[in-house]
Every structure is written in structure tokens, then in C-alpha cells.
C-alpha positions as CSV (number, residue, x, y, z in Angstrom):
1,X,-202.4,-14.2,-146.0
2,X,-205.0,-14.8,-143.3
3,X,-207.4,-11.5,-142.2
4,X,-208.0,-11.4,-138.6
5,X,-208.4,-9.4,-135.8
6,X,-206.5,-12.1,-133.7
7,X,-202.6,-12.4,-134.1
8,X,-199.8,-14.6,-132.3
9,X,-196.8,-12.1,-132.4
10,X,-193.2,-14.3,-132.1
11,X,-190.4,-12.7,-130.0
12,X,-186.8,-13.3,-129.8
13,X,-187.0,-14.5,-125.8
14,X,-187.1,-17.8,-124.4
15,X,-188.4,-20.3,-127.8
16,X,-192.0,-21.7,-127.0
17,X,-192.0,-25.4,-127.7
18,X,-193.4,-26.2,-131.1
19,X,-196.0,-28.1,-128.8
20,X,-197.1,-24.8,-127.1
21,X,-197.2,-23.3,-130.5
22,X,-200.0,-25.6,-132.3
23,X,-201.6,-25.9,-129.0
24,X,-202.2,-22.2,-128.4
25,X,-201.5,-20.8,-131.7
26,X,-204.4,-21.2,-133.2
27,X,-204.5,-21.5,-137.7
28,X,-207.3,-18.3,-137.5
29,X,-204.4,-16.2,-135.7
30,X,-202.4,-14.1,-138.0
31,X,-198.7,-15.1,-137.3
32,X,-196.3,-11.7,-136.9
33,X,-192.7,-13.1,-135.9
34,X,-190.1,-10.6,-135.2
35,X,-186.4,-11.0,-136.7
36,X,-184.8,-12.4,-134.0
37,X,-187.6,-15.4,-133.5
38,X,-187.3,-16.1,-136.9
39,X,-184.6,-18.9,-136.7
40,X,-186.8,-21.1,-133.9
41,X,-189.6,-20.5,-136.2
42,X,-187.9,-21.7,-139.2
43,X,-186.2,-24.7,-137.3
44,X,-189.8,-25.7,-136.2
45,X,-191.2,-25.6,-139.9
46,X,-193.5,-23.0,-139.2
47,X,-193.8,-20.4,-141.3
48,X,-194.9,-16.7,-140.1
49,X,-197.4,-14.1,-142.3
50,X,-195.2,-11.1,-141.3
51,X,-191.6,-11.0,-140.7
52,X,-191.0,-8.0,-138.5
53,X,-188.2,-5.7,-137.8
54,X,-184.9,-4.3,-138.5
55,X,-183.7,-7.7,-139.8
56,X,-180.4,-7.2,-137.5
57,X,-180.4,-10.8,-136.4
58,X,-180.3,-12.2,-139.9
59,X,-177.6,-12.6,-142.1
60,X,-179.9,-12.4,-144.9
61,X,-183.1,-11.9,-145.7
62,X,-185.6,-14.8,-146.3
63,X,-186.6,-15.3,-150.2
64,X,-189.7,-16.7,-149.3
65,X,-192.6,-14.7,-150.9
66,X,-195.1,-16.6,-148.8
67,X,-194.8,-14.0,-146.3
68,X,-194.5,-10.2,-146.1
69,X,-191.2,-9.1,-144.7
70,X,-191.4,-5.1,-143.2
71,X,-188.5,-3.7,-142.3
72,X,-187.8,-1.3,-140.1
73,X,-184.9,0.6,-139.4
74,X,-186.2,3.2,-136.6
75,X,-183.8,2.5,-133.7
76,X,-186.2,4.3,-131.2
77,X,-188.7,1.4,-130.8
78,X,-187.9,-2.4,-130.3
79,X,-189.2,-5.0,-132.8
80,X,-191.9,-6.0,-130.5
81,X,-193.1,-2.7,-129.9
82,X,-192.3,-2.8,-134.0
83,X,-195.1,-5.5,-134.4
84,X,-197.7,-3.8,-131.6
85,X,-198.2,-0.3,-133.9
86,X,-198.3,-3.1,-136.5
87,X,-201.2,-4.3,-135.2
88,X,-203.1,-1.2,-134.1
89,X,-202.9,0.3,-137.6
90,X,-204.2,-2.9,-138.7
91,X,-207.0,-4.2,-136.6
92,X,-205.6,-6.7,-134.4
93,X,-207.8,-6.6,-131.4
94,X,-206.8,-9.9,-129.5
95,X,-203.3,-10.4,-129.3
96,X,-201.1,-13.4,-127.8
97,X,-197.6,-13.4,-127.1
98,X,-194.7,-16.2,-127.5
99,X,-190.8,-15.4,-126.0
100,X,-191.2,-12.6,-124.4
101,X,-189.5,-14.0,-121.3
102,X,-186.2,-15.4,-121.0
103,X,-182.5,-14.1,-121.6
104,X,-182.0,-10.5,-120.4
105,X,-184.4,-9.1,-117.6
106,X,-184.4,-5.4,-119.2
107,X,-185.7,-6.8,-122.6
108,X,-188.3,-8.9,-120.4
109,X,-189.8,-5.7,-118.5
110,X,-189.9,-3.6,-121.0
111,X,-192.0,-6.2,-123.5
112,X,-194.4,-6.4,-120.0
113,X,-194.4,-2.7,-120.1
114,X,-195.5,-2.5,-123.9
115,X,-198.1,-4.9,-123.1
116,X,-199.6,-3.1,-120.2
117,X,-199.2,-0.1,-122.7
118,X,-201.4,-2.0,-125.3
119,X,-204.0,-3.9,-122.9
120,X,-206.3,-1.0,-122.1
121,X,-207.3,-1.1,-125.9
122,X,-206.4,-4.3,-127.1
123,X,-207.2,-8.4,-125.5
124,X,-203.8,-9.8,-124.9
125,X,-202.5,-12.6,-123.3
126,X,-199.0,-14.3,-123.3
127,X,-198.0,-17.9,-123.2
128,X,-194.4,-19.2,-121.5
129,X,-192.8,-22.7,-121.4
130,X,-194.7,-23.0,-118.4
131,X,-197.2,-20.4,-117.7
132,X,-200.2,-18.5,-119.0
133,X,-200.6,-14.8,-118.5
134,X,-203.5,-12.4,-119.4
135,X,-204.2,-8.6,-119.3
136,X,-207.7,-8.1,-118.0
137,X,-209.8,-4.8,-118.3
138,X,-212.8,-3.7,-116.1
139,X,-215.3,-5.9,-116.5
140,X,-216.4,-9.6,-116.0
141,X,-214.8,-12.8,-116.6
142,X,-215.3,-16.7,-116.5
143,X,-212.1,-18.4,-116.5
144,X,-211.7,-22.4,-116.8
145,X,-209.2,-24.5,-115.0
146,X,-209.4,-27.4,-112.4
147,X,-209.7,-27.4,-108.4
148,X,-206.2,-26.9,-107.2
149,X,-204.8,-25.0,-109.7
150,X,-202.6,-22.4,-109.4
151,X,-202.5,-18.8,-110.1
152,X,-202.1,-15.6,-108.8
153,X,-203.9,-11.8,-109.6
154,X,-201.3,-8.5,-109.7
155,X,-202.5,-5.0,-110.1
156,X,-201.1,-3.0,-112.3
157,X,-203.4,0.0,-111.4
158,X,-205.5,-0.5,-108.7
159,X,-208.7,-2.6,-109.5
160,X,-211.3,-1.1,-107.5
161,X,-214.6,-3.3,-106.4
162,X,-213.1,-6.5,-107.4
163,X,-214.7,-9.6,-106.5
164,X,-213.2,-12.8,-107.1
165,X,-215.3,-16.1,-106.3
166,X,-214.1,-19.7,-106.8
167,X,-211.0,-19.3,-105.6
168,X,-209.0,-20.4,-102.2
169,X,-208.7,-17.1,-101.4
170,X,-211.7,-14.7,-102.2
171,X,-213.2,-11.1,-103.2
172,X,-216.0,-9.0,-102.4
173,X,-216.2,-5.5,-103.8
174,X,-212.6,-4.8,-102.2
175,X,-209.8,-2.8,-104.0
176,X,-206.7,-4.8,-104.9
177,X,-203.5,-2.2,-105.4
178,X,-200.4,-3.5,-106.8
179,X,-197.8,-5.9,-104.3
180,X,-198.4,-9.3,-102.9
181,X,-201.7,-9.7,-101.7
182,X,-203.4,-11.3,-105.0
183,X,-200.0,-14.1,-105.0
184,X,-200.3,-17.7,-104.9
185,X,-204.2,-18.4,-104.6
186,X,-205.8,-21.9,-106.3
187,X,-208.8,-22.5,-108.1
188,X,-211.5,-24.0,-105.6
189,X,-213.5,-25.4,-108.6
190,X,-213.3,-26.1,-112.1
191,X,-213.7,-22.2,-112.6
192,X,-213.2,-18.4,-111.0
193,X,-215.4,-15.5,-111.6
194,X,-213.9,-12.4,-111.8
195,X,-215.0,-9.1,-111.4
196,X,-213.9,-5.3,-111.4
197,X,-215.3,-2.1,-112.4
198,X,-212.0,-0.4,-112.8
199,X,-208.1,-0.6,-113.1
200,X,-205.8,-3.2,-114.8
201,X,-205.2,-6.7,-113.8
202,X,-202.5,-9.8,-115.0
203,X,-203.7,-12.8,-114.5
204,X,-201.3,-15.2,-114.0
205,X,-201.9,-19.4,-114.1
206,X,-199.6,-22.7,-114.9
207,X,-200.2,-24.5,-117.8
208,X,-202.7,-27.3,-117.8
């Protein structure tokens, strides 16, 4: 099994296409795939390092010994947050997340909530059909795209002396508190810079 600190974790939301997966999963990230994603997994041919869960969404359990299945019966916690203390207890520092959306909203906020549980210790970022999100911490960040592109910046608790530069719309030592003001701004160049000394930001891009 591989030993990282990096890990895709597999949910049982909306399936990433197989594209997405070999694009942004990349072979030095330990695969962890909750029960429920297991069947898009399996119908994509790719295998998983964990199997995760309470195995309620499988009429039987795999009997492939390439993989570690834990299993879980504690109906207090959800497989995802499941495969989070997983990777607490084991290292994982960088995280990114596949299905998360999709399907019922309730399941949808609360695996954003375990996220924005996680982020203040842990790098994690999450990747849609469509769109890439990421958890940033107090500090500074360089971020790639193209002039035009998309993306927005929410607070999830209030980052204070944030300054933003290459952007449409820009920053300068201001505090951003959560609602609409950080929504629908574009890349000016083929990079932002991105600054804040405290609080919790999402990041939140289209896939290029």
C-alpha cells in the first residue's frame, strides 16, 4: 500500500469522471473510498488502498486482498467523517475530495462542514464535475489559472487583513466576513496572490 501524507478520499455523492480522477488523483495519493463510492470505483477499474465504512451499501464485501477493508459500525459519525479520523490518526496532511456534492443537500453540508472542521489542521481541497474548491489557512498563496477565469472567495470566519491582487476585483489589508462580497471575481492574469493573517477562506474556481 502506498505511504503518504497526501490522500484522495472517494464519497458516495455525485461520481467524478474517471477523467477528473487520473487527472487530479495523483498515483503518490493514498486512495481511501468510502462504501458507497465503491461501485463507481470498481466500474471505473480503479482500485482503492482503503475501503471505508459500515459496508451498508454493499451486498457483500469485496475479496480483494489488494486493499484493506475497515469497517465500521459506529452509527454516530458518517463514512466520510469515518475516513477523516482515518487520516488524522494516520498522517494525512493534504487531503482532496471526490463526490462530496450531488444527491441530497443535507449529506452535501454536512461533508462541507466536516471539511471546514478538518481544514484548520489539515490541506484540503475538493474537486466536482465542474469545479475546484480549496480550504485556505492564514497565510500566503500563489494560485495558477488564466486571465478571465472564474472564481469566487467565501469566508468562513472572517479573514482579517486580506489582500488579494491579480484579480478583477481587489484586496488591500481589508477584512472579508462571510456573505456575497468575495462572489463572482476573475483572474486578471495568469495568477492571484493571496493574502490573510487570520480566519478561514474557500476558494472556489471552474475547472480548466
Amino acid at each position: 500500500m502506498v505511504k503518504s501524507d497526501k490522500a484522495c478520499i472517494f464519497l458516495n455523492g455525485e461520481p467524478p469522471g474517471r477523467d477528473h480522477i487520473e487527472r487530479y488523483c495523483e498515483p503518490a495519493y493514498l486512495k481511501i473510498c468510502t462504501d458507497g463510492a465503491w461501485e463507481y470505483l470498481e466500474t471505473y477499474g480503479i482500485g482503492p488502498h482503503i475501503l471505508i465504512g459500515d459496508m451498508d451499501s454493499l451486498e457483500a464485501l469485496p475479496s480483494d486482498s489488494a486493499f484493506r477493508i475497515l469497517r465500521s459500525t459506529d452509527v454516530n459519525n458518517s463514512d466520510f467523517e469515518k475516513a477523516l479520523e482515518y487520516c488524522r490518526n494516520n498522517g494525512i496532511r493534504k487531503l482532496r475530495v471526490f463526490g462530496a456534492e450531488g444527491g441530497r443537500v443535507d449529506h452535501f453540508l454536512i461533508n462541507i462542514a466536516l471539511m471546514i472542521r478538518s481544514a484548520p489542521k489539515m490541506d484540503i481541497d475538493m474537486v466536482t464535475r465542474g469545479e475546484y474548491l480549496r480550504f485556505l489557512r492564514p497565510g500566503s498563496y500563489r494560485i495558477g489559472g488564466r486571465a478571465g477565469q472564474r472564481f469566487s472567495l467565501l469566508s468562513l470566519n472572517t479573514a482579517k487583513d486580506l489582500s488579494l491582487q491579480g484579480a478583477a476585483y481587489y484586496f488591500s489589508h481589508a477584512d472579508l466576513e462571510m456573505g456575497s462580497r468575495g462572489l463572482s471575481n476573475a483572474f486578471s492574469g495568469n495568477a492571484l496572490e493571496i493574502s490573510f493573517r487570520e480566519g478561514l477562506l474557500l476558494y472556489m474556481t471552474e475547472l480548466t
